[in-house]
Biopython code that builds the backbone (N, CA, C, O; Angstrom):
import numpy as np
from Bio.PDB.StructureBuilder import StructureBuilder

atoms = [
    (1, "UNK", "N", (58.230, 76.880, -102.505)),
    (1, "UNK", "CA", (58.661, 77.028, -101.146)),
    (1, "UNK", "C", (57.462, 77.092, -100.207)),
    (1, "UNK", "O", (57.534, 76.336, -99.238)),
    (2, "UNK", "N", (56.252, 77.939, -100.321)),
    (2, "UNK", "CA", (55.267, 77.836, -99.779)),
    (2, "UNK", "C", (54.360, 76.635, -99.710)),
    (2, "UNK", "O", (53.546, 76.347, -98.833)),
    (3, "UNK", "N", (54.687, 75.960, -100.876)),
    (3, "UNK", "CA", (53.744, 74.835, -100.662)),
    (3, "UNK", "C", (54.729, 73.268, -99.378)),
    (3, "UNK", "O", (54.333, 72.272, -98.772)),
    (4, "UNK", "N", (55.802, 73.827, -99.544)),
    (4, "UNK", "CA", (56.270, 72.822, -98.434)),
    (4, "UNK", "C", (56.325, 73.167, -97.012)),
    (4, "UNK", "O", (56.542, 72.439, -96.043)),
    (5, "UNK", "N", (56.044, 74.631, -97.090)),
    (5, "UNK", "CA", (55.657, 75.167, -95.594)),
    (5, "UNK", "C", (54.280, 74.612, -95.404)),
    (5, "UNK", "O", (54.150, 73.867, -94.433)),
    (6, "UNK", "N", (53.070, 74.870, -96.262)),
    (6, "UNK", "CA", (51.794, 74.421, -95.825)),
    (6, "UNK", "C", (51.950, 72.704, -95.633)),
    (6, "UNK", "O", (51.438, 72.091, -94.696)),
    (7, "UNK", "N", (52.552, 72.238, -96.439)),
    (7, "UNK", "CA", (52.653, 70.721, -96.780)),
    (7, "UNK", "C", (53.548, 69.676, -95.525)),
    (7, "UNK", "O", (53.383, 68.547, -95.061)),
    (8, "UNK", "N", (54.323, 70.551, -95.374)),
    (8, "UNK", "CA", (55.302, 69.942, -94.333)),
    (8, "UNK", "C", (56.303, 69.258, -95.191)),
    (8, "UNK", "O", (57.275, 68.802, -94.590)),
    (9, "UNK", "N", (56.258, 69.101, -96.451)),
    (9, "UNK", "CA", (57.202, 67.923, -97.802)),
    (9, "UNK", "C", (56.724, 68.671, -98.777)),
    (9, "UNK", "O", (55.741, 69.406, -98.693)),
    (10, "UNK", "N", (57.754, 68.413, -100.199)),
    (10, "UNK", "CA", (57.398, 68.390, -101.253)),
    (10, "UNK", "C", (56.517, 68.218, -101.767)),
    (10, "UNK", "O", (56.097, 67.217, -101.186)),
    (11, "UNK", "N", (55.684, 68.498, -102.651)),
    (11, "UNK", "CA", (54.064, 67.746, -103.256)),
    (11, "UNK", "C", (54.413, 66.440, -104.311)),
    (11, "UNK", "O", (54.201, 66.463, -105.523)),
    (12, "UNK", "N", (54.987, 65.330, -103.566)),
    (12, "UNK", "CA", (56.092, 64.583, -104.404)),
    (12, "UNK", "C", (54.433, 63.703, -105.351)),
    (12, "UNK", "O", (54.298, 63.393, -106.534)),
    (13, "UNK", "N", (53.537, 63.573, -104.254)),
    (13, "UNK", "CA", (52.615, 62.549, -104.205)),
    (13, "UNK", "C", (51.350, 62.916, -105.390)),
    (13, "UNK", "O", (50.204, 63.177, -105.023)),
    (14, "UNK", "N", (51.781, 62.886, -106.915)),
    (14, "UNK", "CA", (51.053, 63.100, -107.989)),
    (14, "UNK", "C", (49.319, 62.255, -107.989)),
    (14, "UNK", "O", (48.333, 62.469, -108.694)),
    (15, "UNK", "N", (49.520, 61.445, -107.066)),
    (15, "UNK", "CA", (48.030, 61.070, -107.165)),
    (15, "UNK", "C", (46.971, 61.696, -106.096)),
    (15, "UNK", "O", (45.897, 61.108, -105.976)),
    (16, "UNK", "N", (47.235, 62.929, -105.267)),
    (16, "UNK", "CA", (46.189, 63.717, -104.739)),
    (16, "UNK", "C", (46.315, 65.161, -105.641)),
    (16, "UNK", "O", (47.282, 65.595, -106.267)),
    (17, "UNK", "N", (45.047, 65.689, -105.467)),
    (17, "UNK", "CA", (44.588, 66.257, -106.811)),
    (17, "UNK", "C", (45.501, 67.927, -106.197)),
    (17, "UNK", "O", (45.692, 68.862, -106.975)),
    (18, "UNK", "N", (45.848, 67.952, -105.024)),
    (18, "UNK", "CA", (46.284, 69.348, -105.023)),
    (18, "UNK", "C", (47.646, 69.326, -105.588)),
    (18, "UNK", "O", (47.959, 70.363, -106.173)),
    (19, "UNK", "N", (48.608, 68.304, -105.547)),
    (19, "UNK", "CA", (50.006, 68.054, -106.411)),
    (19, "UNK", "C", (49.448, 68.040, -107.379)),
    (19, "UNK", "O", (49.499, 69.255, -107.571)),
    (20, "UNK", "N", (48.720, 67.530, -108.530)),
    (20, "UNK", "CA", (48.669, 67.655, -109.191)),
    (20, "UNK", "C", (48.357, 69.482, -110.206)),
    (20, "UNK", "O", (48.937, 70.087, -111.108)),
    (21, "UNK", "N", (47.269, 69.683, -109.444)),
    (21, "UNK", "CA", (46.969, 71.115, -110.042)),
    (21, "UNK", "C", (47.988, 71.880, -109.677)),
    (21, "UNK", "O", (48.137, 72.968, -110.232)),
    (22, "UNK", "N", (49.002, 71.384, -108.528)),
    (22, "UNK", "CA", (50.094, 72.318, -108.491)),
    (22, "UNK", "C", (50.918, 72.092, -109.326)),
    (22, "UNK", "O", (51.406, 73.183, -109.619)),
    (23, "UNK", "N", (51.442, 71.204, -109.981)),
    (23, "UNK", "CA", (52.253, 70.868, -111.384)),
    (23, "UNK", "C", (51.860, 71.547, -112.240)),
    (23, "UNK", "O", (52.584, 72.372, -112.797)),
    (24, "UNK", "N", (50.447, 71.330, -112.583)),
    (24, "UNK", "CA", (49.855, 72.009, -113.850)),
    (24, "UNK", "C", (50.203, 73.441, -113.307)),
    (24, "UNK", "O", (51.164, 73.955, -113.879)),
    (25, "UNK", "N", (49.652, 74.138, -112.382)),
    (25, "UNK", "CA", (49.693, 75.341, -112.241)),
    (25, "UNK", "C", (51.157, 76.025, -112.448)),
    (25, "UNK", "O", (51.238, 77.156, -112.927)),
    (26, "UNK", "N", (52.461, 75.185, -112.013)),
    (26, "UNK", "CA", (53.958, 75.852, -112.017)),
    (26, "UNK", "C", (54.095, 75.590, -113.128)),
    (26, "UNK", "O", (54.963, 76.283, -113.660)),
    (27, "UNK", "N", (53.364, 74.485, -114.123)),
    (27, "UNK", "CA", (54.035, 74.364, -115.778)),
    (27, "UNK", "C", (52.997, 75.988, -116.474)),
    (27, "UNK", "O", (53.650, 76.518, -117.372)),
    (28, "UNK", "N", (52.212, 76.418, -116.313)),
    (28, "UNK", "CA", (51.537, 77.459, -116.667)),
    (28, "UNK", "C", (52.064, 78.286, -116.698)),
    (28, "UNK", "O", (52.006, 78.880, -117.775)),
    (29, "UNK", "N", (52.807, 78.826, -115.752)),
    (29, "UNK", "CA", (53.487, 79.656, -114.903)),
    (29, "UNK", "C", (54.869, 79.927, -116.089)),
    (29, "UNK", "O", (55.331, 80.857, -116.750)),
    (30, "UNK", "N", (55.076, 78.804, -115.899)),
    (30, "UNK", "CA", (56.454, 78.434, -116.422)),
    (30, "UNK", "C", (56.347, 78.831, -118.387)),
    (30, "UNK", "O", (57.169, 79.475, -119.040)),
    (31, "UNK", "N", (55.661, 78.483, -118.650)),
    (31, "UNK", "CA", (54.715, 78.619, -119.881)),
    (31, "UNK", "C", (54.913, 80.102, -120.334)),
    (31, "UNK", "O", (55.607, 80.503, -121.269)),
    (32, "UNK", "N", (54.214, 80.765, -119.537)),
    (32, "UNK", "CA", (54.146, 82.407, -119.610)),
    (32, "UNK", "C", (55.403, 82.976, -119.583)),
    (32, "UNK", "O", (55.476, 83.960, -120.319)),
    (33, "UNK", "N", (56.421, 82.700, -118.989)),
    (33, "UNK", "CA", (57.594, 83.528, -118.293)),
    (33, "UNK", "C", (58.101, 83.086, -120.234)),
    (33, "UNK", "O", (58.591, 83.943, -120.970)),
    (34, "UNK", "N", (57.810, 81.526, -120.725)),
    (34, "UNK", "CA", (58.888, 81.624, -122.110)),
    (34, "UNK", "C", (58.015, 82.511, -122.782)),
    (34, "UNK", "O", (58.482, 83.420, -123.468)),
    (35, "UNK", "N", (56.908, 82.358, -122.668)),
    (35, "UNK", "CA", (56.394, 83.310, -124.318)),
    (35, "UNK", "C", (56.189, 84.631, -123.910)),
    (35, "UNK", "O", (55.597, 85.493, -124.559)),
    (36, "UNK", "N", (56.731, 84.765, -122.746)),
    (36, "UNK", "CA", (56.937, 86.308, -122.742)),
    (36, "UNK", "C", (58.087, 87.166, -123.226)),
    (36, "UNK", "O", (58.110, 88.353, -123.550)),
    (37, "UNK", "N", (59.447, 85.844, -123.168)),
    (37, "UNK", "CA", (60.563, 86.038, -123.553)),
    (37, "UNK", "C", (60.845, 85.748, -124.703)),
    (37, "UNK", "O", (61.960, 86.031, -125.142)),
    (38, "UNK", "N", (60.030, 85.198, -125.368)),
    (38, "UNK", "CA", (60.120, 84.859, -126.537)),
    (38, "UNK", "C", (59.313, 86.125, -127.182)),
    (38, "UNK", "O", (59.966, 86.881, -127.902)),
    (39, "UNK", "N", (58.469, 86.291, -127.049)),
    (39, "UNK", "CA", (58.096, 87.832, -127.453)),
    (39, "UNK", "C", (58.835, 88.841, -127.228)),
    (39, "UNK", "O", (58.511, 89.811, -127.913)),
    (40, "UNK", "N", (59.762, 89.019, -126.495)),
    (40, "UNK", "CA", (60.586, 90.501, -126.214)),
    (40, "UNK", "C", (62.253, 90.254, -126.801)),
    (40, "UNK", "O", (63.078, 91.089, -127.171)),
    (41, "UNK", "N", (62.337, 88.863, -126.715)),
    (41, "UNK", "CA", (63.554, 89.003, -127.673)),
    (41, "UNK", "C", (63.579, 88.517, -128.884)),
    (41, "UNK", "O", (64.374, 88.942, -129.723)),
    (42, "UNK", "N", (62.764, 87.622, -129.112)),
    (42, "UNK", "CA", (62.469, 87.188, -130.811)),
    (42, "UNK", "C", (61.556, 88.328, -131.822)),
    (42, "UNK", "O", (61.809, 88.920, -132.871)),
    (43, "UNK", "N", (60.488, 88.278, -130.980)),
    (43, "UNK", "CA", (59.308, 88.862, -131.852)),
    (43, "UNK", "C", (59.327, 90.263, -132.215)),
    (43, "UNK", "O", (58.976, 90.817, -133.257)),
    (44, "UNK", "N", (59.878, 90.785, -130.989)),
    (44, "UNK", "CA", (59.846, 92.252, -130.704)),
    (44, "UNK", "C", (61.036, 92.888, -132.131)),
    (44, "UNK", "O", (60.858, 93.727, -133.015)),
    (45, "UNK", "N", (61.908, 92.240, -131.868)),
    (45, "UNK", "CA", (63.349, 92.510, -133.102)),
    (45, "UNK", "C", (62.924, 92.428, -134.458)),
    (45, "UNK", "O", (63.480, 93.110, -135.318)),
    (46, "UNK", "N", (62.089, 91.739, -134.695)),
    (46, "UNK", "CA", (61.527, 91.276, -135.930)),
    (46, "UNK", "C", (60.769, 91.925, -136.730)),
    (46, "UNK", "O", (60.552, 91.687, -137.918)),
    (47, "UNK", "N", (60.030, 93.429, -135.543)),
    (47, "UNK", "CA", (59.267, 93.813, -136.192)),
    (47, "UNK", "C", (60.185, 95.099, -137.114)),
    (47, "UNK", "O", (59.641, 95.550, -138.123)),
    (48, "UNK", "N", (61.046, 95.431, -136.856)),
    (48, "UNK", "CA", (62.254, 95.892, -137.873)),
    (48, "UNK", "C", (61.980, 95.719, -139.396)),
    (48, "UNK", "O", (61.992, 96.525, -140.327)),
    (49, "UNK", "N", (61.734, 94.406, -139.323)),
    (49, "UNK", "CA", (62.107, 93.789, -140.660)),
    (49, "UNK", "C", (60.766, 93.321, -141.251)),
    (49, "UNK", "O", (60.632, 93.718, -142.408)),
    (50, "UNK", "N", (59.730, 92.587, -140.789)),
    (50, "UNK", "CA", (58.830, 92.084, -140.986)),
    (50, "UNK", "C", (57.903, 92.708, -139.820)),
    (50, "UNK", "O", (58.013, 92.490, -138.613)),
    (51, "UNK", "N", (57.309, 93.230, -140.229)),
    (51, "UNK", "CA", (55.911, 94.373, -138.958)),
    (51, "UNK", "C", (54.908, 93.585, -139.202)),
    (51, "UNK", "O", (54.527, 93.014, -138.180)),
    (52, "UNK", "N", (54.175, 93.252, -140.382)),
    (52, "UNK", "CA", (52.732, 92.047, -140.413)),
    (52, "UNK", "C", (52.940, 91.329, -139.675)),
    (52, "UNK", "O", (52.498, 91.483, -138.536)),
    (53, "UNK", "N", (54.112, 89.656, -140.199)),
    (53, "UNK", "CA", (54.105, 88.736, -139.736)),
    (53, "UNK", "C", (54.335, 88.380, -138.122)),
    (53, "UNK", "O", (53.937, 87.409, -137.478)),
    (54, "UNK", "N", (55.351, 89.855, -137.597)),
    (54, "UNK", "CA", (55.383, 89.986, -136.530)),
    (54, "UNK", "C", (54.618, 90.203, -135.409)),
    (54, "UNK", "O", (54.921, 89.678, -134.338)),
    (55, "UNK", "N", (53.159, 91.293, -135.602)),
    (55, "UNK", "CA", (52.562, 91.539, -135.313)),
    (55, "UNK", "C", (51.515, 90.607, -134.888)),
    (55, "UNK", "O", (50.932, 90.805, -133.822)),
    (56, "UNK", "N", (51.149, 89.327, -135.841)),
    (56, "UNK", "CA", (50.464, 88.469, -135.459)),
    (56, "UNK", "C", (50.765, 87.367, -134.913)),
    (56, "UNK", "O", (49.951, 86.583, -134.424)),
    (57, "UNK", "N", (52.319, 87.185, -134.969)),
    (57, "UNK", "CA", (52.777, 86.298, -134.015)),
    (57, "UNK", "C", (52.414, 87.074, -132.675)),
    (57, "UNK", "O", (51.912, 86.661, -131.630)),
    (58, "UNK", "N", (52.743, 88.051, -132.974)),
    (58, "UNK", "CA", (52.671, 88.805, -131.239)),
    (58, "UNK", "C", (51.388, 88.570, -130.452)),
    (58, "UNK", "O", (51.075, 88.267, -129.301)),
    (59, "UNK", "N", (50.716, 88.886, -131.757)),
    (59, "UNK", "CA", (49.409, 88.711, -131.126)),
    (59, "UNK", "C", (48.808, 87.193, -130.614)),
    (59, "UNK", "O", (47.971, 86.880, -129.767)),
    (60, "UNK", "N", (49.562, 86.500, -131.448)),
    (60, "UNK", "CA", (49.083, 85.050, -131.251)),
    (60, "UNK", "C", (49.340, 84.641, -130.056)),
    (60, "UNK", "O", (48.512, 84.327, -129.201)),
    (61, "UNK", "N", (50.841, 84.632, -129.943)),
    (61, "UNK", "CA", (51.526, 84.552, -128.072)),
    (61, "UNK", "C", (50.893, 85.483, -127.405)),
    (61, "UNK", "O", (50.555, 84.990, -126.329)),
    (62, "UNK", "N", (50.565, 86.543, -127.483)),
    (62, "UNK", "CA", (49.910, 86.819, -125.927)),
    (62, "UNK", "C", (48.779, 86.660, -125.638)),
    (62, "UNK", "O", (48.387, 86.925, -124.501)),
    (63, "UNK", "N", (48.002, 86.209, -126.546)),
    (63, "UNK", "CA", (46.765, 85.693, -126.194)),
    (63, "UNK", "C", (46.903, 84.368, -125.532)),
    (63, "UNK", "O", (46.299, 84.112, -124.491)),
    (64, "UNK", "N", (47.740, 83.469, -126.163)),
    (64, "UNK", "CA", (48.197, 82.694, -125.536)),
    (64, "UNK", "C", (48.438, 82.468, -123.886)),
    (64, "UNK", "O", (47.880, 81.689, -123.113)),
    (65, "UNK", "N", (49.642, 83.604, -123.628)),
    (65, "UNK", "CA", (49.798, 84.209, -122.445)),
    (65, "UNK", "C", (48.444, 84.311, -121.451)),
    (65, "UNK", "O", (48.102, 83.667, -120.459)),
    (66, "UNK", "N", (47.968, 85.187, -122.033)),
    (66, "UNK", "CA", (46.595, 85.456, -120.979)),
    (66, "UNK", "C", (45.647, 84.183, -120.879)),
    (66, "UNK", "O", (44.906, 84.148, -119.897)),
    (67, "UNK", "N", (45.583, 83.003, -121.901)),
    (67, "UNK", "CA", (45.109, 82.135, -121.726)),
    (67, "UNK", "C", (45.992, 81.221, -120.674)),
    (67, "UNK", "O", (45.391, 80.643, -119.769)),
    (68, "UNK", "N", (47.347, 81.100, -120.791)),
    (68, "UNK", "CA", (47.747, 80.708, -119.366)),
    (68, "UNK", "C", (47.459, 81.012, -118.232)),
    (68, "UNK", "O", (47.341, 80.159, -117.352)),
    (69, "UNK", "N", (47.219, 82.812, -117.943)),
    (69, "UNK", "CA", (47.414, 83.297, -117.048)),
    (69, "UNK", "C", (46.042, 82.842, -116.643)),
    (69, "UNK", "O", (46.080, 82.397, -115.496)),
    (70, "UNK", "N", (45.069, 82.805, -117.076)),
    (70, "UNK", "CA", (43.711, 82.540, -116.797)),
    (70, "UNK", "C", (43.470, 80.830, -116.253)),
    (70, "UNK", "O", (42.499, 80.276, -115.738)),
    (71, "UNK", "N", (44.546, 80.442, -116.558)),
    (71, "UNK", "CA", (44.308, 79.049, -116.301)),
    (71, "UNK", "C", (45.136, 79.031, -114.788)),
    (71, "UNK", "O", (44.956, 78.149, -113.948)),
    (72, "UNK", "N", (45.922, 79.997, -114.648)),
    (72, "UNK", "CA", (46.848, 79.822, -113.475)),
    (72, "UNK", "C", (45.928, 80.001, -112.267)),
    (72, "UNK", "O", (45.793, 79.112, -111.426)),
    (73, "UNK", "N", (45.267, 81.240, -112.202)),
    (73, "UNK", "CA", (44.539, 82.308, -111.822)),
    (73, "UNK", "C", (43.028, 81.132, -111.159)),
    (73, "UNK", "O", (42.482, 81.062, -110.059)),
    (74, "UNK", "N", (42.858, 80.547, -112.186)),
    (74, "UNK", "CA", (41.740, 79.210, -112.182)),
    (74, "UNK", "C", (42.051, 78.410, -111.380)),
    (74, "UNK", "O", (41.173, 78.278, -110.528)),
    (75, "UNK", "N", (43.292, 77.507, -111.164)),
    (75, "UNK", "CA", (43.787, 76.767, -110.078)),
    (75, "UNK", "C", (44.309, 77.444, -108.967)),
    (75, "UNK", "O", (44.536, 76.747, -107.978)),
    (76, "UNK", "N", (44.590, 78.835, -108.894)),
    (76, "UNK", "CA", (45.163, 79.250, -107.685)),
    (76, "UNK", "C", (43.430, 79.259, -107.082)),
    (76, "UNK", "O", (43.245, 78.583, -106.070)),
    (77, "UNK", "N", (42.643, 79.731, -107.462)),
    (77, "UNK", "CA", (40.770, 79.353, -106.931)),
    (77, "UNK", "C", (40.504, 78.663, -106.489)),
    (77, "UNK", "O", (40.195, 78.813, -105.307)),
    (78, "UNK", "N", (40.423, 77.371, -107.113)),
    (78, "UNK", "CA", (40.485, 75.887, -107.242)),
    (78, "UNK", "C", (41.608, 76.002, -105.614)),
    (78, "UNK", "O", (40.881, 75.954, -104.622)),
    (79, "UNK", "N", (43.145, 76.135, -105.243)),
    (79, "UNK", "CA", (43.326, 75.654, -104.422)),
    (79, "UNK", "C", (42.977, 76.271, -102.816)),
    (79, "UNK", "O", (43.507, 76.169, -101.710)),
    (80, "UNK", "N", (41.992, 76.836, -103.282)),
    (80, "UNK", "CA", (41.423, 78.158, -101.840)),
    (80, "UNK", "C", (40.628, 76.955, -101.274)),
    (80, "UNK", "O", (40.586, 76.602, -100.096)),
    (81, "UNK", "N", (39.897, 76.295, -102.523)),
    (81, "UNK", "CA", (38.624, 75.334, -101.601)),
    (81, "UNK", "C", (39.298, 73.861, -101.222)),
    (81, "UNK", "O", (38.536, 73.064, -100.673)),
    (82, "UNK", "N", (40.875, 73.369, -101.509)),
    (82, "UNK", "CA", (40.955, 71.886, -101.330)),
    (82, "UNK", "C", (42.250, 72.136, -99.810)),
    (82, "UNK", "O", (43.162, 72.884, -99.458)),
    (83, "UNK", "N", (41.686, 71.237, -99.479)),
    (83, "UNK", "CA", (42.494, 70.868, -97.964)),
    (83, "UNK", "C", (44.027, 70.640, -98.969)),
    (83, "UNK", "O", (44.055, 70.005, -100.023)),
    (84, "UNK", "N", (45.027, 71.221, -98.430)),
    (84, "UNK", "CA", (46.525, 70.620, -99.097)),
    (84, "UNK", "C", (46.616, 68.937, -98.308)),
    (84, "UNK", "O", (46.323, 68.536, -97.182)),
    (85, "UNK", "N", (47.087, 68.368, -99.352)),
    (85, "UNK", "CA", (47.595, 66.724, -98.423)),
    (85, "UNK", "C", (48.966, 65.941, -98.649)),
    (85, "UNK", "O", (49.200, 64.911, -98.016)),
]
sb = StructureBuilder()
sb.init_structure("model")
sb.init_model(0)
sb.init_chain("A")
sb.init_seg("    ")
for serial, (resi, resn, name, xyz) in enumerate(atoms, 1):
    if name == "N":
        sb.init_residue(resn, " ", resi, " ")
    sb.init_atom(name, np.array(xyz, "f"), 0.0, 1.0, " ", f" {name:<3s}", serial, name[0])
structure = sb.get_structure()
């Protein structure tokens, strides 16, 4: 929603680089919200039954996670310095 207030349109136009890092950036985004949910309703239940295997899945996804978040965090930077077009 904000980016069509700054934009005046949609960021329909994939060949300037701020649509683009904005794709990447909402698939990141988007990224995190599943393996967060996938950790609290898959992983989390599991550890019931299986506590090792669980544990390192857990661990695996949220590292994961924070490696998204770091990438999000990276392009929201990235879009401080580019003119929107």
């Amino acid at each position: 929603m904000n980016t069509s207030l700054v934009l005046g349109h949609w960021p329909l136009a994939l060949g300037q680089p701020y649509s683009r890092m904005l794709l990447i950036k909402t698939a990141a985004v988007a990224a995190m919200v599943m393996l967060a949910l996938t950790n609290r309703y898959r992983i989390v239940p599991t550890m019931r039954t299986d506590e090792p295997r669980a544990i390192k899945r857990l661990t695996l996804l949220t590292l994961m996670e924070i490696a998204l978040g770091a990438l999000a965090l990276l392009l929201v930077s990235v879009f401080a310095m580019l003119e929107p077009q």
